[in-house]
C-alpha positions in Angstrom: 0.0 0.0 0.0 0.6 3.9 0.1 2.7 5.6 2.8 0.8 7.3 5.0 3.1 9.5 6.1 6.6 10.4 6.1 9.5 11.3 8.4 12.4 13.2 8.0 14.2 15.6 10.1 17.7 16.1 11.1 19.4 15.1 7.9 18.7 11.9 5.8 20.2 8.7 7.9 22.0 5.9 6.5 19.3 3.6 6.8 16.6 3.1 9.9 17.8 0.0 11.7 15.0 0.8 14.9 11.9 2.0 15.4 9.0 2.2 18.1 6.0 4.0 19.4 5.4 5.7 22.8 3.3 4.1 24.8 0.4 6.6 24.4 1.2 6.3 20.8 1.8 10.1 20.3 5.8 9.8 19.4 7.5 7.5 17.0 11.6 6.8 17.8 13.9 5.8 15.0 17.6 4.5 15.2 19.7 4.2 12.5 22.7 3.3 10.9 24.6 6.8 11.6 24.2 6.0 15.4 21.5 8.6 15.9 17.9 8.3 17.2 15.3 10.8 16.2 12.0 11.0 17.9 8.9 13.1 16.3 5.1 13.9 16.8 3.4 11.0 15.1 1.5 14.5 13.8 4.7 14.7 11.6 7.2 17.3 13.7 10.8 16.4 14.9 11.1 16.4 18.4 14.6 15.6 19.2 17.7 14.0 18.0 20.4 11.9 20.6 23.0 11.2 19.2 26.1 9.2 21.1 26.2 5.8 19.2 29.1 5.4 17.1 27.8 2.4 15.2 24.0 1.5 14.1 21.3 1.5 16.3 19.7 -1.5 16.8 17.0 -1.2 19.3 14.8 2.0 20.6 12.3 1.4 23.4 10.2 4.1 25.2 9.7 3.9 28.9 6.2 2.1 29.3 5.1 4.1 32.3 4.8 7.5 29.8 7.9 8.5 31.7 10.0 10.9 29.2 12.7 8.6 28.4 14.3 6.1 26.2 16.7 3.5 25.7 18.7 2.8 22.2 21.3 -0.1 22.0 24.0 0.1 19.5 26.3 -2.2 17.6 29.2 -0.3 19.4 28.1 -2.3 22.7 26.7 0.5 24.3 23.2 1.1 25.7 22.1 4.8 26.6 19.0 5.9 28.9 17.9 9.5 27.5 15.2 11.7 28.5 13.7 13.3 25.8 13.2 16.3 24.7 16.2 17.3 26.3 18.0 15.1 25.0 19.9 14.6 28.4 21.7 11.2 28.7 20.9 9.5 32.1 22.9 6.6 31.7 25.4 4.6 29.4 26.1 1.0 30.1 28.8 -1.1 28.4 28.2 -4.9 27.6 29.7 -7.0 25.0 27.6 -8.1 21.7 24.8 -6.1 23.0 21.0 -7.0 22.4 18.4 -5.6 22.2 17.1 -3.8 25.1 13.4 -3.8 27.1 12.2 -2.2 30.2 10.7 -4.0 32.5 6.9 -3.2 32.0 6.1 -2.5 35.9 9.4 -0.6 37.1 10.6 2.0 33.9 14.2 2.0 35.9 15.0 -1.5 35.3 16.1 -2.4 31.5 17.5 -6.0 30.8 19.6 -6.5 27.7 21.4 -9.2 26.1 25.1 -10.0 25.3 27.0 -11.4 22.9 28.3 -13.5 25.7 25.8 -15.9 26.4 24.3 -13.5 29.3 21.1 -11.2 30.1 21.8 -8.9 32.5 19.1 -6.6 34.2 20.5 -2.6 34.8 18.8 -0.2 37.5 18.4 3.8 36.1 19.5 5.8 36.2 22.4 4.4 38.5 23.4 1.7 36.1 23.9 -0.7 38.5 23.9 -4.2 37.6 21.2 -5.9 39.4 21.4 -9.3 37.9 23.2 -11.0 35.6 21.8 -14.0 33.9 23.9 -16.8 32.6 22.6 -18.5 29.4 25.1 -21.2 28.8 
């Protein structure tokens, strides 16, 4: 079918690699393969660009509470908490052959990710403290 609508903003990125909604459905995220996230009104407006990834983006969640953040998890084994609009960065945890990210859907400052080695491990925000890590092998 047709496009419904477009989104651009910020400069044309290598490729989208990530995308989600906001919970209320009012904000759409985008990673992509310059590193950057852009977030804009579903209405059509940029909102914000983070940028802090040096490799492809390969996961953007929004908090599920409606809490302003985000988290985007890159290729360069990095996961970062923003708040948005601001565009602030609350945290940035390091983990080897990182995953995909996910809050956990009753407490917005836990995130678990996985690794390229064989563990999950759970992360408290904004501290970035390790609360758990899970062994997979």
């Amino acid at each position: 079918g047709k496009a419904e609508r477009s989104y651009r903003g910020g400069g044309v990125p290598a490729y989208v690699s990530a995308v989600a909604f906001s919970p209320d459905g009012k904000y759409l995220a985008a990673g992509s393969g310059d590193g950057s996230v852009r977030v804009w009104e579903t209405s059509g407006p940029l909102v914000t660009e983070l940028r802090g990834h040096t490799f492809a983006v390969r996961s953007v969640e929004f908090a599920p509470d409606g809490a302003p953040q985000l988290t985007s998890a890159s290729a360069d084994n990095v996961l970062r908490v923003w708040e948005w609009p601001s565009g602030l960065e609350l945290a940035v945890l390091h983990s080897p052959g990182l995953c995909p990210a996910n809050y956990n859907p009753l407490d917005s400052r836990q995130v678990v990710c996985g690794s390229g080695e064989g563990t999950a491990r759970v992360w408290e925000l904004p501290t970035g403290r390790c609360l758990r890590a899970l062994s997979l092998g």
